[in-house]
N, C-alpha and C positions, 0 to 999 in steps of 0.2 A: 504493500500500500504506500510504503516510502512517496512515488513519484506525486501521487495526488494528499499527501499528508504530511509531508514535510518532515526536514531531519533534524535532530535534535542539535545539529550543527550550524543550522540556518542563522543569520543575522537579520533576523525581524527585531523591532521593538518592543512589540506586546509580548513576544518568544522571551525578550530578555526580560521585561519585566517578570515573566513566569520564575520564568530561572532565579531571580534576586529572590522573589517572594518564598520558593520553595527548597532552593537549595542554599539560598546566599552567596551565589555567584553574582558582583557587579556588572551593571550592563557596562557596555565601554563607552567612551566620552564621546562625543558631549553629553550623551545622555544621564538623566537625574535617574536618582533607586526613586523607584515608585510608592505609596504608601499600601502598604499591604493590609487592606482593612480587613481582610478575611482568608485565613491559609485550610486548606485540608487535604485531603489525600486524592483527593479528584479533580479542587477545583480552587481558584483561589476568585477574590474579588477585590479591583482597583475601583480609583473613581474616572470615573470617563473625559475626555476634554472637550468643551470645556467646564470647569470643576463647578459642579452643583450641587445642591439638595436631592435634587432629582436626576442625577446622569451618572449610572453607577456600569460597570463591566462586569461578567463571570465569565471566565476562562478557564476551560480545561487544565489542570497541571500536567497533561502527558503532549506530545508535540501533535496538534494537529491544525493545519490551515485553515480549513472553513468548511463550509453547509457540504464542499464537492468530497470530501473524505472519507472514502466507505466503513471506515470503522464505526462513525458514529449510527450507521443505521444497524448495526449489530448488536447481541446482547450482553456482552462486555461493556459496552458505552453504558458513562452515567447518565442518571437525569439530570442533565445539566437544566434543562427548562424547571421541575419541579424544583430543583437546588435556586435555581433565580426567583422565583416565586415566594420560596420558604423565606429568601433574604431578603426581598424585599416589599412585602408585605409588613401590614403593620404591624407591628412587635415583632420582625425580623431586625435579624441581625443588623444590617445596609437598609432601614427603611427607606424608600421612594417617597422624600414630602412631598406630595402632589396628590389634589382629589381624585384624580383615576391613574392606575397604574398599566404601562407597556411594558412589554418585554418583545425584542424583537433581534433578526440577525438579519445579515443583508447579504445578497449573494457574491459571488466572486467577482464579479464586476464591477458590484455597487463599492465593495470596501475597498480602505485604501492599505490595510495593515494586514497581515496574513500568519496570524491565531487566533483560528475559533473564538468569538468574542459575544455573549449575547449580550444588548444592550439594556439594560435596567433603568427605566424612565420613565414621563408622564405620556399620560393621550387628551388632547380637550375634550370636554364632557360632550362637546358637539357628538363627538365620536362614538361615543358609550351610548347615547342616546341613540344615534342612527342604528346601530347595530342589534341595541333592544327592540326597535321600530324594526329592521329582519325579520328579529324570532318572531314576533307578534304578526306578522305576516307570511308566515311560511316560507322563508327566505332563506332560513338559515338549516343546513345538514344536522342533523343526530343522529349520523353513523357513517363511521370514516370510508365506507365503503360507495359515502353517496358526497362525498367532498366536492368531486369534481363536476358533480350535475349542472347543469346551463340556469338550472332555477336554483340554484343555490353561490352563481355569480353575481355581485353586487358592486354596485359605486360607494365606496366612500369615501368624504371628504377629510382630509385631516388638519396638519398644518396652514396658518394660513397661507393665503397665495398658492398653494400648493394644486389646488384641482381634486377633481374627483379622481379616484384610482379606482380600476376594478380589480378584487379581490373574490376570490374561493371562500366561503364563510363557512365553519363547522363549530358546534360547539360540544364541547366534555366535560363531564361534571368531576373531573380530576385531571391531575397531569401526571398520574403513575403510571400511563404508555412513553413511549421513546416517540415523542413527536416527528421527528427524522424520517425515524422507520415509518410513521404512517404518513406521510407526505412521498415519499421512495416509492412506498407501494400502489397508493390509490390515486395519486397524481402523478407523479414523473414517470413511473413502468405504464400506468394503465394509458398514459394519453402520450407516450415516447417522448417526453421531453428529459432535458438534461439537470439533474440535482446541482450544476454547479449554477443554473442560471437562476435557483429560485430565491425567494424573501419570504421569511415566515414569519410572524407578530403573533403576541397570547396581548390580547385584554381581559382581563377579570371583570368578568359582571358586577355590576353594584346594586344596591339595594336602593331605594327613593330617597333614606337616607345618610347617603354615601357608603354604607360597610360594605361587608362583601356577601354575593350573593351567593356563594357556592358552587358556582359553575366558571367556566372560561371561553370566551370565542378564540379560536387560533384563524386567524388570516392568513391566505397565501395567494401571492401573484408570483407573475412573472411576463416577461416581453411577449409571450402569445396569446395573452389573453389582448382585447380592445381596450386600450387605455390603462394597461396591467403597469405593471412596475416591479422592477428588480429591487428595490430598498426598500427597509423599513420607515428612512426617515420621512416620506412622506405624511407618517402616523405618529411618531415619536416627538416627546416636547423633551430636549435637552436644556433650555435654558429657559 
């Protein structure tokens, strides 16, 4: 898997920031040691740039580049997603201050740094709401086998100035699947597209009164859908 997952030899910066965080290897200069808000044996967690309340990082500890990596749709791979979630939810470890939470990865095109990094950040409640406006319309998938149906593609709007994006809408009432593997499966095999070109985003449902609802929407685009998008950040508030 080396060629599509990178060596532990590699001179990335988010690679080295792993490295400092997990081994206490410095990165080499110019670069700063990162602040290591969170170490464990799978995964560690930075703050994202630029440094907010709300714009956190989870990174794999073991070498892997990004979404195109076949390791992660295997059953070795952590839940890195559920691990994001755990941390940055409230009363997690890295809480996300922001009234609605994202968690999102962007594909190999869209990033510009090359370690697996999922993004821990806000979404405007625009967003949360359109997405509840889905389910309440028979919009949204409840079962990953129906992810990729024509009626369960949708516009939404994120960031401002951003436009509408069409996105694949599903929702689960946990994140103790390997999100990877069912994107792998019931989108990128079932309709031949390629895993290094996709963007995935989790929004956690919320309640009328902000908590959490118990469930999650996962979004997925990519450049074949009409008006799709390879990034998350069209959905994600960093700053």
């Amino acid at each position: 898997m080396q060629a599509l997952c990178g060596s532990p030899a590699d001179n990335d910066s988010l690679w080295h920031d792993v490295r400092y965080c997990t081994q206490g290897i410095a990165p080499p200069p110019p670069q700063q040691k990162p602040d290591c808000l969170k170490v464990t044996s799978h995964y560690v967690v930075l703050h994202g740039k630029p440094v907010s309340p709300h714009n956190f990082l989870l990174l794999p500890s073991c070498r892997i580049t990004g979404i195109e990596c076949p390791f992660i749709v295997t059953n070795d791979a952590a839940n890195y997603w559920d691990a994001a979630w755990e941390n940055a939810r409230s009363g997690g470890s890295v809480p996300v201050q922001f009234p609605n939470i994202g968690l999102g990865v962007n594909s190999k095109g869209a990033r510009r740094l090359n370690q697996l990094h999922i993004h821990m950040a806000g979404v405007r409640a625009s967003t949360q709401r359109r997405l509840q406006e889905l389910e309440a319309t028979g919009r949204v998938a409840f079962q990953p086998s129906q992810w990729g149906d024509l009626q369960y593609q949708a516009a939404v709007t994120g960031t401002l100035g951003s436009g509408d994006r069409t996105y694949r809408v599903l929702r689960l009432n946990s994140l103790d699947q390997n999100l990877f593997a069912l994107l792998n499966r019931y989108v990128v095999v079932r309709f031949g597209l390629d895993m290094a070109d996709q963007t995935l985003v989790v929004v956690p449902k919320t309640t009328p009164a902000g908590g959490f609802a118990g469930s999650f929407y996962v979004l997925n685009s990519d450049a074949s859908l009409h008006d799709g998008t390879s990034t998350c950040d069209h959905l994600l508030v960093y700053t």
